[in-house]
N, C-alpha and C positions, 0 to 999 in steps of 0.2 A: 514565709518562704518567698523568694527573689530566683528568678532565673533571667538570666543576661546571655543573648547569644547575636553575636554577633554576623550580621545579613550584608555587609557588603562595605567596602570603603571606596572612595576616590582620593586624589591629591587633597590632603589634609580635611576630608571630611568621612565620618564614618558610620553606619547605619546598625541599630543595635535593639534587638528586641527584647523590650522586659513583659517579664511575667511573672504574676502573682503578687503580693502585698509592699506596699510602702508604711513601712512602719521603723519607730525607734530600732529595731532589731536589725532591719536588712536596708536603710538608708547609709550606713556605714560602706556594703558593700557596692551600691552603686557611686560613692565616692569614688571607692577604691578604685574601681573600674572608669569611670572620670579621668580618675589620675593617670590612671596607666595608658588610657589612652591619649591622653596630652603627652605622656613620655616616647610614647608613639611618633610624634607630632602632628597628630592630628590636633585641628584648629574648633572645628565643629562636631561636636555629635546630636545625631536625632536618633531621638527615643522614642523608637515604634512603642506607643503606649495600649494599643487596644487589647492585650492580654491583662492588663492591670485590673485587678478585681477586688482591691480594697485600700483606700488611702487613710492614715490616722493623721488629720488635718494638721493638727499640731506637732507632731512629731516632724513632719513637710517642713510647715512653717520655721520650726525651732532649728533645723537644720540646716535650711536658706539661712539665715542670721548668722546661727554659728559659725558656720565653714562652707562658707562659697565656695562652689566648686572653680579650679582657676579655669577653666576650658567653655569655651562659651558650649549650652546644650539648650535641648528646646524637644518636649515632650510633640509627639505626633500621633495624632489621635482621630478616628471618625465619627467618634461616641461622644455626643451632645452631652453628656452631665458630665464625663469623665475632663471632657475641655472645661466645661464652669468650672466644677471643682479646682481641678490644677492652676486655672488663671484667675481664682480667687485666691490660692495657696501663693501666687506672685512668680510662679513662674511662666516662661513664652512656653504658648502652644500653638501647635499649626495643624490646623482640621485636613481630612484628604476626603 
C-alpha cells in the first residue's frame, strides 16, 4: 500500500508525501503521480520519504531501468538507513 499526498507546491516545484511500501505493486502508482505532475508542469518533485516503511530493492532498481520517470524527483528523508537504502537503489536523496 502507497499513500501519496500532496503538502505544498511553488513555481514548477512540488512537495509530496509518500507513505507506506515501495514495492512492484505500488511503484506503478508513484509513476503515475510523476507523470501527472510533470503534466502539471511541475519541473521537480521532492518526496517526503520518512513515512516509507518498506522498500523491495529490486523491484526500485527494476523500475529506475525500466521507465524513468521523465520529471526530475529526489526522495527526502531524515532516516539514516532509509537514505543508504534509496542511494544504493541509484536514486538522489536529500537528508533534512
Amino acid at each position: 500500500m502507497i499513500r501519496l499526498s500532496e503538502l505544498g507546491c511553488e513555481t514548477e516545484r512540488v512537495w509530496v508525501k509518500v507513505e507506506g511500501t515501495l514495492t512492484r505493486d505500488t511503484l506503478p502508482i508513484l509513476a503515475q503521480s510523476l507523470a501527472d505532475q510533470q503534466q502539471r508542469g511541475m519541473r521537480e518533485v521532492l518526496l517526503m520519504a520518512d513515512g516509507v516503511v518498506s522498500i523491495d530493492r529490486l523491484a526500485l532498481e527494476a523500475w529506475l531501468r525500466e521507465t524513468p520517470p521523465q520529471v526530475e524527483f529526489c526522495f527526502v528523508t531524515s532516516r539514516v538507513v532509509l537514505h543508504q537504502l534509496l542511494t544504493s537503489c541509484g536514486v538522489r536523496v536529500v537528508s533534512t
